[in-house]
N, C-alpha and C positions, 0 to 999 in steps of 0.2 A: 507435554509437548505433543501436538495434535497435529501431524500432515496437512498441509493445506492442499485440496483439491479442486484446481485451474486448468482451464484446457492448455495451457502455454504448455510449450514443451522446452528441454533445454537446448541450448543455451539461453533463451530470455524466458523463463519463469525463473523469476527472481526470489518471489516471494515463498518459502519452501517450510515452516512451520509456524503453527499460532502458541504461543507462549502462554496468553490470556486474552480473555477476552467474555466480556458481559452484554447487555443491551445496550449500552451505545461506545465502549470501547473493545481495543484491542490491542496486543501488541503482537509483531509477526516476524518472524527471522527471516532475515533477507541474506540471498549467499550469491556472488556472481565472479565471474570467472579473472576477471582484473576491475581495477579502481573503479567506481562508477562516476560515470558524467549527471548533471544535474536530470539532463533526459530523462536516462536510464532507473536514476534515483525515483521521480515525479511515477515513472511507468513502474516499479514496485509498487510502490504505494498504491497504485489504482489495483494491481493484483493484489494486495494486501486485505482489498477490500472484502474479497471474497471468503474472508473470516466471516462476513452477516451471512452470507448469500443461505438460500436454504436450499433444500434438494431439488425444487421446483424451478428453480435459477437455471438457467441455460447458458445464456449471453450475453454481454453488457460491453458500455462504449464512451469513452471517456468524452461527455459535450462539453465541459468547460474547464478550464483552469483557471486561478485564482492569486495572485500574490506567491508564484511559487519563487521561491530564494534558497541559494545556495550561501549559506553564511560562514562554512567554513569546510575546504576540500577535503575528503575522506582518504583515512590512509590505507583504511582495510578494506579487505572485501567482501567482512562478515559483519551486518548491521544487520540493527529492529528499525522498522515503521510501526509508530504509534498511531493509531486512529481514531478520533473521534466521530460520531456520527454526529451530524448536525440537524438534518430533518431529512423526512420519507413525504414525498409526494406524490400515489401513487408508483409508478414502475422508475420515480426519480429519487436519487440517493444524494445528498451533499456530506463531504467530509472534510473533515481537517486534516492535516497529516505533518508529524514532525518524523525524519529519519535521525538515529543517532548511532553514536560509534561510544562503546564504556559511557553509555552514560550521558552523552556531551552533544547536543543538538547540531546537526549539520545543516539541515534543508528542513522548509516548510514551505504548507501552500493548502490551498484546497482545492477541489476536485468536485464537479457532478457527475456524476455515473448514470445513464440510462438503463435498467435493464431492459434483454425483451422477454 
């Protein structure tokens, strides 16, 4: 378990360790302070992302959403965002992203991220 390092501070850095994570996935422990809303879940996930980033990363800005769905309301307040990377376009990143609770998918959607 590897620290994930985000400029968020708490209460919303959500995303708080990478579990795994290879070239184009990841899995990242998300911990927040009560239930999360679909919001709150989608805004993990974009910090989740910063499992790629490399030390040269600075900043980044969530430009598009995608098919996000909340398919079943979470009871906890400790979940993984799974990530898929989908493509690099220059300083643009597209991802996939399932949040789950033991296992069990709550929310997906996907996300472009710009860095600068």
């Amino acid at each position: 378990m590897i620290e994930l390092h985000i400029p968020h501070q708490d209460p919303i850095k959500f995303a708080k360790y990478v579990l795994f994570k290879d070239n184009l996935e990841a899995l990242v422990q998300l911990s927040f302070d009560t239930v999360p809303s679909l919001a709150m879940l989608i805004e993990a996930a974009a910090q989740a992302s910063g499992a790629f980033a490399s030390e040269q990363t600075k900043l980044g800005f969530v430009a598009s959403l995608k098919g996000c769905k909340l398919l079943q309301k979470p009871t906890l307040k400790e979940l993984q965002a799974k990530l898929t990377k989908q493509y690099e376009m220059g300083n643009m990143h597209s991802f996939d992203f399932n949040i789950l609770q033991d296992g069990i998918q709550l929310a997906k959607g996907s996300f472009v991220l710009v860095l600068e």
